[in-house]
C-alpha positions in Angstrom: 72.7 101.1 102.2 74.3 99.9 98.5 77.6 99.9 97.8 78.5 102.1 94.6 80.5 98.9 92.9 80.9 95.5 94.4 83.9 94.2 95.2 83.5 91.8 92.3 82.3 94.2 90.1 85.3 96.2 90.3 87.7 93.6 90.0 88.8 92.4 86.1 87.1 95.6 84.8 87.6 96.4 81.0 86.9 100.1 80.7 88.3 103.2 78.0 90.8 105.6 78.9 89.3 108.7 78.1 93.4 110.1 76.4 95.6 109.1 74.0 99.0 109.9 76.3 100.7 106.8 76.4 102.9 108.0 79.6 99.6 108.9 81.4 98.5 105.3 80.3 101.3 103.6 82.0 101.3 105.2 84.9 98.0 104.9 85.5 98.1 101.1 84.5 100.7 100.3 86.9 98.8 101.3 89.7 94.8 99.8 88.2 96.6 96.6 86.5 97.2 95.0 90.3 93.6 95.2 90.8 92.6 93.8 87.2 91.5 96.8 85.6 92.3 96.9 81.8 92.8 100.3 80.4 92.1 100.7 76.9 93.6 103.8 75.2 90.2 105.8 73.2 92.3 105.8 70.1 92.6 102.3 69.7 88.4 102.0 69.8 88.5 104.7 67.3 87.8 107.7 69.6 88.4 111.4 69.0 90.1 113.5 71.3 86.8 115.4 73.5 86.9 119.2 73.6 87.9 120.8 76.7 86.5 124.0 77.0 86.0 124.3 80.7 87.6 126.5 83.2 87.8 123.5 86.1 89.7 120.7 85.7 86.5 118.7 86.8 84.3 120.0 84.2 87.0 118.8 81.7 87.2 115.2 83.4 83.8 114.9 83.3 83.1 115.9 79.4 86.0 113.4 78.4 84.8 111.0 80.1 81.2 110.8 79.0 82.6 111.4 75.5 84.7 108.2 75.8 81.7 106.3 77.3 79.5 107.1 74.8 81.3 106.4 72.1 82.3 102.9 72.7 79.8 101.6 75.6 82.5 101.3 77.9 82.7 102.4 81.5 85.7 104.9 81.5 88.2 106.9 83.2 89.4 110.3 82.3 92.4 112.6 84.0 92.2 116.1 83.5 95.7 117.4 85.8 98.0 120.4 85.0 100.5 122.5 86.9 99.3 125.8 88.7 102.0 128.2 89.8 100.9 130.6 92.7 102.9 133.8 90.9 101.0 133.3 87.7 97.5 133.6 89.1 97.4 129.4 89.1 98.2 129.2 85.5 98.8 126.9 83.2 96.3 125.5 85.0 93.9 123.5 82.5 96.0 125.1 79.9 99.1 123.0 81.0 98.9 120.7 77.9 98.6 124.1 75.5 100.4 126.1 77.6 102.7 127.3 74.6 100.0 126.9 72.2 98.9 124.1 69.6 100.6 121.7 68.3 101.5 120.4 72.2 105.2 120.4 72.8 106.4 119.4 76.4 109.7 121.4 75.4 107.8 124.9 74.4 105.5 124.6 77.4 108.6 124.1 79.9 110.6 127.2 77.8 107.7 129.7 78.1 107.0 128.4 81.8 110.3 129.6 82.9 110.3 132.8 80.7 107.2 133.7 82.5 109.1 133.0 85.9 112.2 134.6 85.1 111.6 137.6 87.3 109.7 136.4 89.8 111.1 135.3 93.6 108.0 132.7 94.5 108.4 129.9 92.6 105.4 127.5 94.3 103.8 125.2 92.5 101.5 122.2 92.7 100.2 120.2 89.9 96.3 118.8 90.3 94.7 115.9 89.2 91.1 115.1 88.7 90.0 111.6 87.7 86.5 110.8 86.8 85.2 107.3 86.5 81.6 106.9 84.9 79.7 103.8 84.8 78.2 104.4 81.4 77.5 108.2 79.5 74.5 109.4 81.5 76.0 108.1 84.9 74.0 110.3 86.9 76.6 109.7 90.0 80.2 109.8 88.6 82.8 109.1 90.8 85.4 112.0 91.1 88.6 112.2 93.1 91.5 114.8 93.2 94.9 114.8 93.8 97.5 117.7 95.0 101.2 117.2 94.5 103.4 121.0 96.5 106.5 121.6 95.1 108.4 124.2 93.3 109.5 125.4 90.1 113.5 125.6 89.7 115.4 127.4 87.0 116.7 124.3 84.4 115.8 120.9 84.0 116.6 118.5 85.9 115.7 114.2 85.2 115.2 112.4 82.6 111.9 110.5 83.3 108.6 111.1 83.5 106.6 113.8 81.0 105.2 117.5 80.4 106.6 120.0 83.7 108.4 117.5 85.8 111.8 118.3 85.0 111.3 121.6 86.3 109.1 120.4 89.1 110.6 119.7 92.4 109.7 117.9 95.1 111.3 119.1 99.0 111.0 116.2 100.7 112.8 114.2 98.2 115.4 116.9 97.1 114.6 115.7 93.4 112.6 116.5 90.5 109.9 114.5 89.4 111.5 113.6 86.4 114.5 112.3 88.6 112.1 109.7 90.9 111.7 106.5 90.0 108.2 105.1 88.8 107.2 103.7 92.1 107.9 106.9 94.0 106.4 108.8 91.8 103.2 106.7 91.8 103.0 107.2 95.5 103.3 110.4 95.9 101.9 112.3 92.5 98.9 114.2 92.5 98.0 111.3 90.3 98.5 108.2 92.4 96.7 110.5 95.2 93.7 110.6 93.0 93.6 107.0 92.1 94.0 106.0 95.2 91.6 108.1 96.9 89.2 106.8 93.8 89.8 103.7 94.7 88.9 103.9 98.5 85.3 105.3 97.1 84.4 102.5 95.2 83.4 100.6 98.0 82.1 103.6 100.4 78.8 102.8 100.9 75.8 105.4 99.8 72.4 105.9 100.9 
């Protein structure tokens, strides 16, 4: 059996962050930097935004990170995460950036989110992450791990940190909103950190 990365190999890594959101960036950074991965935003290299025009959030993981791979010969990682709410049929879903349409506004998204729950009694709610890490464009074995954060969906905002839905986005066991948890917590518990860690226990699973 082969491992799918050394443990050198995955250690001091220089590889392109298949986005150009600079709060994704640091949260993702403070959990790869401790294991000396340096993530490189695409648009500093120069790269365009990829289409997403899948219905999974894997497909769209997967087509940003090639693109991102391919354009700069670079490994890279790409996220592809939203919010699905159980009385809306699991939208936003991969909509979540666009949920109120183009250009993307965190505040529109959030105001048509709880018009479209304004009636409704079951306010569940989970966001998903899926985080893809290719080796170079034509990886034929990606490495893909997801992430599942439960929570619900309460009537005004509440916090002040984080980005997109978590203001509205709470989390039971803490009593808080994801905006209102500090970085470290949030890093633990996110459907994010769940995906990077997971990630990271693959990279040395050994294959066949």
């Amino acid at each position: 059996m082969v491992n799918r990365l050394s443990k050198t190999d995955t250690f001091n890594m220089k590889l392109v962050l298949a986005s150009n959101n600079a709060k994704k960036l640091k949260e993702l950074d403070a959990i790869l930097a401790p294991i000396g991965w340096e993530l490189i935003p695409q648009d500093q290299l120069g790269v365009t935004e990829a289409e997403e025009p899948h219905a999974t959030f894997v497909e769209n993981a997967l087509a940003k990170a090639r693109h991102a791979a391919r354009a700069t010969g670079l490994p890279a990682l790409a996220d592809d995460s939203g919010l699905c709410v159980d009385a809306l049929g699991g939208a936003p879903g991969v909509q979540s950036a666009r949920y109120a349409g183009e250009p993307k506004s965190d505040a529109r998204n959030n105001e048509k989110l709880l018009a479209a729950l304004s009636q409704q009694e079951n306010r569940a709610a989970h966001f998903v992450s899926v985080i893809v890490f290719v080796r170079h464009a034509d990886d034929p074995q990606p490495l893909i791990a997801e992430g599942e954060w439960h929570g619900e969906i309460i009537a005004a905002h509440r916090g002040a940190g984080g980005f997109g839905y978590d203001p509205l986005f709470l989390v039971p066991e803490f009593g808080k909103t994801a905006a209102e948890l500090d970085a470290a917590t949030k890093n633990g518990v996110s459907h994010r950190g769940q995906a990077l860690q997971s990630l990271l226990a693959r990279l040395h699973r050994p294959r066949r």
